[in-house]
C-alpha positions as CSV (number, residue, x, y, z in Angstrom):
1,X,-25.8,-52.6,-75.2
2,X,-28.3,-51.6,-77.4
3,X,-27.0,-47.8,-78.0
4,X,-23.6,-49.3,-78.1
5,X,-24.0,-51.4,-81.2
6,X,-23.6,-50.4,-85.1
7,X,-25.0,-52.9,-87.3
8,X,-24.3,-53.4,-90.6
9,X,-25.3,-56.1,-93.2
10,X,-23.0,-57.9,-95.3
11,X,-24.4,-59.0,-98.9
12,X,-22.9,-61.7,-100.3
13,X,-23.0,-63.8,-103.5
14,X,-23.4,-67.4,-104.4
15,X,-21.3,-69.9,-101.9
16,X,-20.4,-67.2,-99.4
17,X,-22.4,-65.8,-96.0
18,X,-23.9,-63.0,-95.0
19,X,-23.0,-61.9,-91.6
20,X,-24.7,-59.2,-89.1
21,X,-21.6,-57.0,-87.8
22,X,-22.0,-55.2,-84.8
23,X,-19.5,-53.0,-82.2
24,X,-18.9,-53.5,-78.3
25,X,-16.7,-51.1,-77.3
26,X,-13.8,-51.1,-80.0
27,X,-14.2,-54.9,-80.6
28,X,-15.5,-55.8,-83.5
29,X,-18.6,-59.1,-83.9
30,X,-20.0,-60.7,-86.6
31,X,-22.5,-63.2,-86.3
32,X,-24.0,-65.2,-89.3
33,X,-27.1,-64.3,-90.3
34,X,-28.7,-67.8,-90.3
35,X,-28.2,-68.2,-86.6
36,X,-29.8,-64.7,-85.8
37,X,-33.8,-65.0,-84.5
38,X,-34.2,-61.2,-83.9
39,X,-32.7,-57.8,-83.0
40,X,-34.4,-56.5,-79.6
41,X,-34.2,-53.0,-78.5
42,X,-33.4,-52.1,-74.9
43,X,-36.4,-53.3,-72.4
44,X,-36.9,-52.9,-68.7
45,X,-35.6,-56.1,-67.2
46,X,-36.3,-58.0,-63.9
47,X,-32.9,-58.2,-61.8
48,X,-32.6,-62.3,-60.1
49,X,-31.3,-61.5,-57.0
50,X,-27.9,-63.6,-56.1
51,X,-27.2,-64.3,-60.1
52,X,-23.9,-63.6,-61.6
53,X,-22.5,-59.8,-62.3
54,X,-22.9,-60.7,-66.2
55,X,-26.9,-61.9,-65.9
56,X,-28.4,-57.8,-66.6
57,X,-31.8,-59.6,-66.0
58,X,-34.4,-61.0,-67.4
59,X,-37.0,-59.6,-70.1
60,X,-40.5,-61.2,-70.7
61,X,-40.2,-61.9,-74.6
62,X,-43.8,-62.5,-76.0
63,X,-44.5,-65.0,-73.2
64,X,-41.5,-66.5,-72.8
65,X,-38.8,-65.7,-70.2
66,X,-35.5,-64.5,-71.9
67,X,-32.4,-64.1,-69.3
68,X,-30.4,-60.7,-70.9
69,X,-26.4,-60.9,-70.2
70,X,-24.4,-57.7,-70.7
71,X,-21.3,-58.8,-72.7
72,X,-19.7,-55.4,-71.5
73,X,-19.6,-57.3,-68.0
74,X,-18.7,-60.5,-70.2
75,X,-15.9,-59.2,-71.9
76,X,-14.2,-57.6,-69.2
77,X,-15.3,-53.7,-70.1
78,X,-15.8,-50.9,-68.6
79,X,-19.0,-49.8,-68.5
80,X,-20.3,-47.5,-71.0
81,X,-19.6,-43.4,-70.0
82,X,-23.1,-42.2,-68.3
83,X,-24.6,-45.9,-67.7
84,X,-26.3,-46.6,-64.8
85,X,-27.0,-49.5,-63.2
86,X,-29.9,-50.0,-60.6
């Protein structure tokens, strides 16, 4: 997901939002900037054996266990051209 994204910030005056865009495939996110905590980069993850296709794993996030979905999987995608999956 992480080589799949392009971010971009949008500035914005007084009474509007700023909003963190970002790409999956051709679709198009934005996410408000207020409810964003942090922008990871990819990380080896632990697969849970019998979870759901969409559940990539899990990554150990200063401590505290973080499950990692792949919205590729989420959305219905194909997966991206050369991606592997163990």
């Amino acid at each position: 997901m992480a080589g799949d994204t392009a971010n971009r910030e949008n500035r914005t005056g007084a009474g509007q939002r700023a909003v963190r865009t970002f790409f999956v495939a051709d679709l198009f996110f934005g996410v408000d900037v207020l409810r964003v905590q942090e922008v990871l980069r990819f990380q080896q993850m632990t697969r849970v054996p019998l979870a759901p296709d969409v559940i990539e794993g899990l990554i150990n996030l200063r401590g505290q266990i973080v499950t990692a979905i792949d919205m590729r999987r989420r959305l219905g995608l194909p997966p991206r051209a050369g991606a592997k999956r163990p």
